[in-house]
C-alpha positions as CSV (number, residue, x, y, z in Angstrom):
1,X,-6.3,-11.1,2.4
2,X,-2.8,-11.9,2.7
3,X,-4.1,-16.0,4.4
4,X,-6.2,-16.1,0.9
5,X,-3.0,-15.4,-0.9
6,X,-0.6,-17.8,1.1
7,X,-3.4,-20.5,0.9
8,X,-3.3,-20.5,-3.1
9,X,0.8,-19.5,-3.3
10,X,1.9,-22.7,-0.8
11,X,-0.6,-25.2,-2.7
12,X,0.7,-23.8,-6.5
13,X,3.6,-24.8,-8.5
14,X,4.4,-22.6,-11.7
15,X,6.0,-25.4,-13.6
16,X,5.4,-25.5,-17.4
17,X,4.4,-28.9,-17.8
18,X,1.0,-29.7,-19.6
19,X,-1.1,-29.7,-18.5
20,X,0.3,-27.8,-15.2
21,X,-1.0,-29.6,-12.1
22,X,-2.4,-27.7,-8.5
23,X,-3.4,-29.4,-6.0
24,X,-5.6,-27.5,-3.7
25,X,-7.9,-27.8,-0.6
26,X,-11.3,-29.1,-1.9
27,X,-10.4,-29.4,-5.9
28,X,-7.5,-30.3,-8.6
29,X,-6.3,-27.9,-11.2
30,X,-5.7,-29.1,-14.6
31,X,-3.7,-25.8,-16.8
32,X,-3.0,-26.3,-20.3
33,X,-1.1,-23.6,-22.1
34,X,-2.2,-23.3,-25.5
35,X,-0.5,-22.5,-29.0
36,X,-3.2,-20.1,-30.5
37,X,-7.3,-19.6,-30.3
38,X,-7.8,-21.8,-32.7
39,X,-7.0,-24.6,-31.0
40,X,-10.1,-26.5,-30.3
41,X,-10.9,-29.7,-27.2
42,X,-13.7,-31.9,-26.2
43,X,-14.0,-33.6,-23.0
44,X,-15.8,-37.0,-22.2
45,X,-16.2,-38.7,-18.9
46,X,-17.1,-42.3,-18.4
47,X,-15.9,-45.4,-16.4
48,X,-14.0,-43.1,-14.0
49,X,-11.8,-41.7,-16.8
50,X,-12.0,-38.1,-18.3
51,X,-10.7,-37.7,-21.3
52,X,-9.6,-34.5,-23.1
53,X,-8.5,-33.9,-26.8
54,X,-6.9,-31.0,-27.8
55,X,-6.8,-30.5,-31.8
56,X,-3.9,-28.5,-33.4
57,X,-1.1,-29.0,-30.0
58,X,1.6,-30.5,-29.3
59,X,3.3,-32.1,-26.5
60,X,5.6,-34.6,-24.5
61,X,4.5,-37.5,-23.3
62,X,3.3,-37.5,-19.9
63,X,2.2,-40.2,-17.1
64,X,2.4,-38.7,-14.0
65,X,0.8,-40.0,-10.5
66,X,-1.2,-37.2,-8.7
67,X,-2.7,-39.1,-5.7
68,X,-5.2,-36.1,-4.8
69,X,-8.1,-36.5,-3.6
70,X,-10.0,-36.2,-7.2
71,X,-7.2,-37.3,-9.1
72,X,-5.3,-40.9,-9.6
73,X,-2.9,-40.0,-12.3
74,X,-2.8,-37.5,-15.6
75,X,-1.6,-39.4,-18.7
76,X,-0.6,-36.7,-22.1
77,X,-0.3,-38.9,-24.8
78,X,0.2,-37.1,-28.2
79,X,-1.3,-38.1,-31.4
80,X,-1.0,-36.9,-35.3
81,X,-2.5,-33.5,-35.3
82,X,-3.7,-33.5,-31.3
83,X,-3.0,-34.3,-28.1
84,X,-5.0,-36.8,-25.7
85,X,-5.4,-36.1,-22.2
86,X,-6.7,-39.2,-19.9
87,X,-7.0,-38.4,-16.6
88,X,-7.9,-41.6,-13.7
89,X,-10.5,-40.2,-10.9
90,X,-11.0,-41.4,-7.9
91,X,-15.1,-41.9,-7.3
92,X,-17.3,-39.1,-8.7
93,X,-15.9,-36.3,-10.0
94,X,-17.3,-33.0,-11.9
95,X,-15.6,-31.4,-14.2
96,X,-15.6,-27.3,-14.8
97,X,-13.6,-26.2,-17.9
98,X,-12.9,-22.5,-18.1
99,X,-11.0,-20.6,-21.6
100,X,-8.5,-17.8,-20.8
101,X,-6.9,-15.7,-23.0
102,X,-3.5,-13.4,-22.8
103,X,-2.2,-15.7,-22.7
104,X,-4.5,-18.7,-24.1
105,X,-4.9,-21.7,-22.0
106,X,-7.5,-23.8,-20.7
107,X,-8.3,-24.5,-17.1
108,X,-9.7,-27.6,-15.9
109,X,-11.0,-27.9,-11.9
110,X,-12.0,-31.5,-11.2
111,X,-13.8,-31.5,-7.7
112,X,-15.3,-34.2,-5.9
113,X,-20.3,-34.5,-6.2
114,X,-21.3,-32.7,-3.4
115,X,-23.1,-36.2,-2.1
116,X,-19.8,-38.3,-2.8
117,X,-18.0,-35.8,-0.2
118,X,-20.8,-35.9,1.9
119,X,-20.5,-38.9,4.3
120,X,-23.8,-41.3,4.7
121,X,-22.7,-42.4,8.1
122,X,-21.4,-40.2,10.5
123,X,-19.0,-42.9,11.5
124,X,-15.3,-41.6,12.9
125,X,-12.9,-41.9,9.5
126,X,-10.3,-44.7,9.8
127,X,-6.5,-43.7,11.0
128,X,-4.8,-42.0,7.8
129,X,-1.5,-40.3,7.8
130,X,-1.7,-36.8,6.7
131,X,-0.6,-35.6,3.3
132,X,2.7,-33.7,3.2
133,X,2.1,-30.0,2.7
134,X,2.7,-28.8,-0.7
135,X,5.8,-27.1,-1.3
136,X,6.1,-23.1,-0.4
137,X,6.9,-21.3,-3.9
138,X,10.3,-20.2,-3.9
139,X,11.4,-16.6,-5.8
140,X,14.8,-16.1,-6.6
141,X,16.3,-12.6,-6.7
142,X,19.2,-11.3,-8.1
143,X,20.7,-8.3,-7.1
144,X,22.8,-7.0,-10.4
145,X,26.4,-6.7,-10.2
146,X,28.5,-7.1,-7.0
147,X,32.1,-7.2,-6.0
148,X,34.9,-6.0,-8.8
149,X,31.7,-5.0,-10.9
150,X,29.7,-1.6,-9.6
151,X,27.6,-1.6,-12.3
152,X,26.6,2.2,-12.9
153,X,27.8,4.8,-10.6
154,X,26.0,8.2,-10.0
155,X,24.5,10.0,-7.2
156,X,24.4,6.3,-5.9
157,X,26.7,3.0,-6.7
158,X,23.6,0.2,-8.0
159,X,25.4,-2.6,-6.6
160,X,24.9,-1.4,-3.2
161,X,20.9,0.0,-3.8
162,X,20.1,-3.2,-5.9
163,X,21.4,-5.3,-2.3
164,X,20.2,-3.4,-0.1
165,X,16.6,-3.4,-2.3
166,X,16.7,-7.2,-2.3
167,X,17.5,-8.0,1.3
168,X,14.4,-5.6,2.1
169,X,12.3,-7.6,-0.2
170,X,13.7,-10.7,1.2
171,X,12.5,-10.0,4.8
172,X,9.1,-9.0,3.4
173,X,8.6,-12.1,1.5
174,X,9.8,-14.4,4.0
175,X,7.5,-12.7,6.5
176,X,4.6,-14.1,4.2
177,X,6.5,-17.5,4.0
178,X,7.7,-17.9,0.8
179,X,10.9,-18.9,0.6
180,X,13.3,-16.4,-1.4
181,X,17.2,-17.4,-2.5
182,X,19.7,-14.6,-3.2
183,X,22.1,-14.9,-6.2
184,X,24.4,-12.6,-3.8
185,X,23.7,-11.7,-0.2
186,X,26.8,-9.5,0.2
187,X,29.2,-7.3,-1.9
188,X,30.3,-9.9,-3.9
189,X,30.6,-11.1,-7.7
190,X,30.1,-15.0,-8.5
191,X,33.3,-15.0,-10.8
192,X,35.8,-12.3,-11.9
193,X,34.6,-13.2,-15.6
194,X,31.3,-11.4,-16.6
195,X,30.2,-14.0,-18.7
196,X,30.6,-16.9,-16.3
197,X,29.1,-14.7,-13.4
198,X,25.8,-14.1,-15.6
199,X,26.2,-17.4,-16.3
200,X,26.2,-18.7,-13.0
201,X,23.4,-16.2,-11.9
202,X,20.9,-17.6,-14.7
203,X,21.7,-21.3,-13.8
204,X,19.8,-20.7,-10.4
205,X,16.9,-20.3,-12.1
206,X,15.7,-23.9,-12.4
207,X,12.5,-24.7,-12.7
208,X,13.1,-27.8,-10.3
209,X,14.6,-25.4,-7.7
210,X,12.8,-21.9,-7.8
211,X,9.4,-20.5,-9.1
212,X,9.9,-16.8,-10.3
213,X,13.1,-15.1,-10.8
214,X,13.8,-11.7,-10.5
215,X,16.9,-9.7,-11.3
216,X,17.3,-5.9,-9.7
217,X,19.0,-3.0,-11.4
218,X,19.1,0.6,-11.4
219,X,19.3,2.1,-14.9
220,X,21.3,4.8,-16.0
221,X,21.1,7.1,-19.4
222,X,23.8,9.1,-21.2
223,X,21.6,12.4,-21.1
224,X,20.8,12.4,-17.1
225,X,17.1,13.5,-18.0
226,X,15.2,10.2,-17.4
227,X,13.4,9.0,-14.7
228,X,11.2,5.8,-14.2
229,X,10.5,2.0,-13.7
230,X,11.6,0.0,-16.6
231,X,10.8,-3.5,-16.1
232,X,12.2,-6.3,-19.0
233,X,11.1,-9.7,-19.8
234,X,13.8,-12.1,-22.4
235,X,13.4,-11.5,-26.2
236,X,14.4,-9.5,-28.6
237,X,15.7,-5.8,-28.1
238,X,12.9,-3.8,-30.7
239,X,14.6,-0.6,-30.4
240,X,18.0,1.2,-30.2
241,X,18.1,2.4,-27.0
242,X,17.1,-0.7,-25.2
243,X,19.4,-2.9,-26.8
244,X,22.3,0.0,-25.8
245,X,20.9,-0.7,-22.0
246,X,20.8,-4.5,-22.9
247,X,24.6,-4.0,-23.9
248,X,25.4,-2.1,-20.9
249,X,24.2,-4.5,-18.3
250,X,25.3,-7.8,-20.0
251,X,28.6,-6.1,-19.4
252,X,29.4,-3.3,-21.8
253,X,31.7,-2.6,-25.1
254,X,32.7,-5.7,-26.6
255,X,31.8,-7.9,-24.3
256,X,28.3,-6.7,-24.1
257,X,28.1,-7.2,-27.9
258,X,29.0,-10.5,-27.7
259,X,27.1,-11.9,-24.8
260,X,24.0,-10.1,-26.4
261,X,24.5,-12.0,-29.9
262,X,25.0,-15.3,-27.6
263,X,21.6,-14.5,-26.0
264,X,19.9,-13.1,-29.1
265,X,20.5,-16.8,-30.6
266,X,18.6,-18.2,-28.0
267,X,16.0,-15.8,-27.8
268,X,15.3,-16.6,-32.1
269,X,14.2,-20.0,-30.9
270,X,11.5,-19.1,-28.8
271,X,9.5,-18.4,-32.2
272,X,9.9,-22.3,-32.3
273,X,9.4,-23.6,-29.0
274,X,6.1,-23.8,-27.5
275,X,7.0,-24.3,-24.1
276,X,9.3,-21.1,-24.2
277,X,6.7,-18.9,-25.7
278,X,4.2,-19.8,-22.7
279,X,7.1,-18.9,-20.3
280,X,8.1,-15.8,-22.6
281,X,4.2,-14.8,-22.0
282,X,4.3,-15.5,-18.5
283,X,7.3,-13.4,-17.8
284,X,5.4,-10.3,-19.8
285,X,2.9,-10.5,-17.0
286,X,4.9,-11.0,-14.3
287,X,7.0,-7.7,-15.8
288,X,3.8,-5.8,-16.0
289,X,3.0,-6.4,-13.1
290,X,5.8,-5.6,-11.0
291,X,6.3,-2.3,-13.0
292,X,2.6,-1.1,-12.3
293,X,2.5,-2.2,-8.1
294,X,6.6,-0.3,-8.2
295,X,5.1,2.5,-9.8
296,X,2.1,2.9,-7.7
297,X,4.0,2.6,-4.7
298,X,7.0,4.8,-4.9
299,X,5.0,7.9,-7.5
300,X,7.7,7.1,-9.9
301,X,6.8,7.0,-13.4
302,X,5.8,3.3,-15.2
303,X,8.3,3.7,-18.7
304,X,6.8,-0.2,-20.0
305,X,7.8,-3.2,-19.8
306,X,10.6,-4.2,-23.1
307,X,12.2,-7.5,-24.5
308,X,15.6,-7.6,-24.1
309,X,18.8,-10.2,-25.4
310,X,19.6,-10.2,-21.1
311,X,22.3,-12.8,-21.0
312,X,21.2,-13.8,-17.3
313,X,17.4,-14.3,-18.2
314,X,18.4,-16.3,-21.3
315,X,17.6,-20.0,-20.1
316,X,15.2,-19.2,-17.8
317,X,13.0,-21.9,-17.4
318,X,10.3,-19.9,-14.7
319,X,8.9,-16.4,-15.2
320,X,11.9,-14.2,-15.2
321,X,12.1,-10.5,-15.4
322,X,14.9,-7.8,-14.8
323,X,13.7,-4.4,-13.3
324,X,15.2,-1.5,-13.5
325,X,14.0,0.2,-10.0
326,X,15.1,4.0,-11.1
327,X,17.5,6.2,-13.0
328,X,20.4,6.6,-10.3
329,X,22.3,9.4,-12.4
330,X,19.2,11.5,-12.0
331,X,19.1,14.7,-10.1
332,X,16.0,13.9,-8.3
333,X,15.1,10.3,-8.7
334,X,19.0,9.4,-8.5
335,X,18.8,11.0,-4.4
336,X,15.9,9.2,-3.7
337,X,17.4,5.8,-4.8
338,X,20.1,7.2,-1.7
339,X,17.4,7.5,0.8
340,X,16.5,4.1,3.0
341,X,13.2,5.0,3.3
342,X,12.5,5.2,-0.3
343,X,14.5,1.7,-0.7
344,X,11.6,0.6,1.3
345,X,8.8,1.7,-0.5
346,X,10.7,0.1,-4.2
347,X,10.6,-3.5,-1.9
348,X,7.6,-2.8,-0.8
349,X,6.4,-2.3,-4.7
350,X,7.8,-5.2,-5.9
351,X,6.5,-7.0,-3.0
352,X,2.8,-6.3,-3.8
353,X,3.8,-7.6,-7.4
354,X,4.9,-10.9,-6.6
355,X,1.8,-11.4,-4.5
356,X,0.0,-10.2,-7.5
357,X,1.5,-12.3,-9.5
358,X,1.3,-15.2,-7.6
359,X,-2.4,-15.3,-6.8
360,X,-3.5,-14.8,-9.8
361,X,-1.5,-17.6,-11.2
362,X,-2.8,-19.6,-8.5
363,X,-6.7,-18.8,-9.0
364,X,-7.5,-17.3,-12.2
365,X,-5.0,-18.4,-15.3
């Protein structure tokens, strides 16, 4: 199972382009994220083009060499009202187009006729370099807080858990080969200035550099009662008490305020940006996700998943969540957080979430 998974993870790139492009072994993967079910396409193929028109989107120009087996080049070219899609293939192609929704998009798998792949002479192919491998995904973690900055303090100190956690899930991940990058690999902060060391923190996650990012936190509650996996995507705090956490963790009291008002500006134009809201939806999933596999593993209770004004997810440009792995000022919950053995089991729950995650991204969205 876990060969399936690396096959699809090492031949997928999570890049928000549209359409998003996969190349994989026997077939190429057209993605296009999609405003609303209304939107409505046709497809044509003739003279070795296939050509796609997508009524009621809107996009960047695109002309973007592929060089797949299938597939020449992908050219987005928008127009009043639509968008046109002309994609160059390379001998005889067929085309499957599947609709998904949750979010919407529509997949396109252009694989070569069955006789076209089939050779008529079984004649030795000519010399041909080999194709570079595809590029391993790369996840990003964050373990909160660090250095001058504990974050909370209760039956256990969360920038120690949230490192330990991390380098776990680091050796796990790496075990499967995907490459993972630490925001912090020791008891350190990136600056002695909250903002800038949030600031710092959220400018690893480049889209050109990483594919999911993924900050680590134990929560905390004034009442001591709570106990849980809260998992948060970027957006806008709906409630009281999560925007108090939301305060809290982009660095408490005044500064919290303000850093939260700086992020909930940016999180306002998501309502406008297409591009953002795919990645906003994407994120939901991937915090789903991870909360359900954490809370399956470890037997401690799935609170939801919550938008949040997080100054370190704000310019996320990948699927980016924070996770709150447990309440460490609780009696019970707050001692297992203490014990290395349960440390394991939270990396190995967020473990089988990114490999949830990432297969399904690869295969079925």
């Amino acid at each position: 199972m876990r060969v399936f998974l690396l096959v699809g993870v090492w031949l997928w790139s999570l890049a928000l382009a549209f359409p998003r492009i996969g190349v994989h072994e026997g077939f190429t993967r057209l993605v296009f994220d999609l405003p609303s079910k209304e939107v409505q396409h046709t497809l044509s193929q003739e003279n070795g083009l296939l050509v796609l028109i997508l009524k009621g989107v809107k996009a960047a120009p695109l002309d973007q060499v592929v060089n797949s087996s299938e597939v020449a080049s992908v050219q987005t070219l928008p127009e009043e009202g639509q968008v046109r899609v002309v994609v160059r293939l390379k001998g005889a192609v067929e085309a499957t187009v599947r609709r998904y929704s949750d979010p919407e998009r529509l997949v396109v798998d252009l694989s070569l006729k069955k006789e076209a792949s089939t050779p008529a002479k079984a004649l030795p192919d000519p010399p041909r370099s080999r194709p570079p491998k595809p590029p391993k995904p790369v996840v990003l973690l964050d373990p909160g807080h660090g250095g001058m900055d504990p974050g909370m303090v209760g039956y256990v100190v969360e920038k120690e858990v949230v490192l330990d956690v991390a380098l776990r899930l680091k050796r796990l991940l790496e075990k499967e080969g995907i490459e993972v990058r630490l925001t912090r690999d020791r008891d350190m902060h990136l600056s002695p200035d909250k903002r800038e060391d949030l600031s710092r923190r959220a400018a690893l996650a480049d889209s050109s550099q990483v594919n999911l990012f993924i900050s680590i936190h134990v929560n905390a509650t004034p009442t001591r009662t709570a106990q849980g996996v809260e998992v948060f995507y970027f957006g806008q705090a709906q409630d009281a008490r999560v925007l108090a956490q939301v305060i809290r963790e982009n660095g408490g009291g005044e500064l919290g305020q303000r850093l939260t008002q700086e992020a909930r500006t940016v999180a306002e134009r998501i309502l406008f940006d297409i591009v953002a809201q795919a990645n906003q939806r994407y994120s939901q999933r991937l915090a789903e996700t991870l909360g359900r596999k954490l809370s399956q593993t470890t037997g401690s209770p799935f609170r939801g998943t919550f938008p949040g004004d997080f100054f370190v997810l704000r310019y996320a440009k990948v699927p980016a969540v924070l996770v709150e792995i447990g309440f460490g000022d609780h009696p019970v919950e707050g001692r297992r957080l203490a014990d290395p053995a349960y440390r394991e089991k939270v990396a190995q729950g967020l473990f089988s979430g990114i490999l949830t995650f990432l297969a399904n991204g690869a295969y079925a969205r």
